[in-house]
C-alpha positions in Angstrom: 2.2 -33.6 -9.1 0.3 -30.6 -7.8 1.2 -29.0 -4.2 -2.2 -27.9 -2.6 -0.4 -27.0 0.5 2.9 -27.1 2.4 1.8 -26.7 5.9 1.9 -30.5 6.6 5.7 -30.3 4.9 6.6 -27.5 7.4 5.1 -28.5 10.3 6.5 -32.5 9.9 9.7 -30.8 9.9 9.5 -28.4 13.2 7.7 -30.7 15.1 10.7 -32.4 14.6 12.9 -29.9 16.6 14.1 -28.1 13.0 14.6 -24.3 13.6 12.8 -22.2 11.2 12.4 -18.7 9.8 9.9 -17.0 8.1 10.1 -12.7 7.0 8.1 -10.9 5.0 8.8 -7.4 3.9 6.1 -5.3 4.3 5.7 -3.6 1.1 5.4 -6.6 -0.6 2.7 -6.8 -3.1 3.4 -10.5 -4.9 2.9 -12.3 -1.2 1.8 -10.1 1.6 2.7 -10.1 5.3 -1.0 -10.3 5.6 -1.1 -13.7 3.7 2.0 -14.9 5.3 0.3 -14.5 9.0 -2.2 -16.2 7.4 -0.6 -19.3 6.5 1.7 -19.6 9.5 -1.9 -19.2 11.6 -2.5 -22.8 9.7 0.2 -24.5 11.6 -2.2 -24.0 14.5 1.2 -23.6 16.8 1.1 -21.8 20.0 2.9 -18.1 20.2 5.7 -17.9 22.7 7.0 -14.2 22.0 4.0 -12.0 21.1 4.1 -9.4 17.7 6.9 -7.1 19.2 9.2 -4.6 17.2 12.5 -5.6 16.4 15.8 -2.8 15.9 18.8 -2.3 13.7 20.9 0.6 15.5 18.0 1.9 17.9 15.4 2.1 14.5 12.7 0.0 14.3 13.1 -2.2 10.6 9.9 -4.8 11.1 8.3 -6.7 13.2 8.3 -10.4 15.2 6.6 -13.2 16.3 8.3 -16.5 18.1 6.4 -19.3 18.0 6.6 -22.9 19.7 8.3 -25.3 18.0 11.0 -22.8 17.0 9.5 -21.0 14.4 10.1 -17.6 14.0 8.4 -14.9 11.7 9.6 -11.1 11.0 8.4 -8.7 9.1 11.2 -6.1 7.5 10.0 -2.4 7.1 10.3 -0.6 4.3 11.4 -4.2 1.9 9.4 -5.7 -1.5 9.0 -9.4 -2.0 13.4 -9.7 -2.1 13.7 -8.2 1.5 17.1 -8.5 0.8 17.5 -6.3 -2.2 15.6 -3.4 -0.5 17.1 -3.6 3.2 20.3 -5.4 2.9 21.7 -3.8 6.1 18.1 -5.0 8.3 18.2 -8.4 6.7 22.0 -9.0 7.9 21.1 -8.4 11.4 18.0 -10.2 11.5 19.7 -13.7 10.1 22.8 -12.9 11.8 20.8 -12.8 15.1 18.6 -15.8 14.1 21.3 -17.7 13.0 23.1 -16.9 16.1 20.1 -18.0 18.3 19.6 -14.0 19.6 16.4 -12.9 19.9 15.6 -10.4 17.0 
């Protein structure tokens, strides 16, 4: 079976209330931020918290976007496609603080 898209998947699922994150870091060259914006722009879902930075002690490490239907997308600064690997430290706080239910 061949997958053309998953937007229909994702937005079934936080239309249904389902809390969702999506982060891209921004030195990723496999799937760009770029790209990323791109496809969450196919959800066609309203922005609640315009493109604003978000801070690990009083640095700025990416950037956000809330959207309706709680969606949320970040950026991390400085990361390759594993965020994680590069920015271990940013990448804490930010699901801490999503997990959490804090703003980024």
């Amino acid at each position: 079976m061949e997958i053309a898209s998953a937007v229909d998947d994702h937005l079934a699922l936080i239309t249904k209330g389902y809390r969702a994150m999506i982060y891209s870091g921004d030195h990723d060259s496999k799937i760009p931020h770029v790209g990323t914006q791109g496809w969450i722009r196919q959800l066609n879902i309203p922005v609640t918290d315009d493109w604003r930075p978000w801070y690990v002690d009083g640095q700025v490490v990416g950037f956000t976007r809330t959207y309706s239907n709680n969606l949320t997308y970040a950026t991390v600064k400085g990361a390759g496609h594993t965020a994680p690997e590069y920015m271990p430290k940013e990448c804490l706080a930010m699901i801490d603080r999503w997990l959490s239910g804090e703003p980024l």
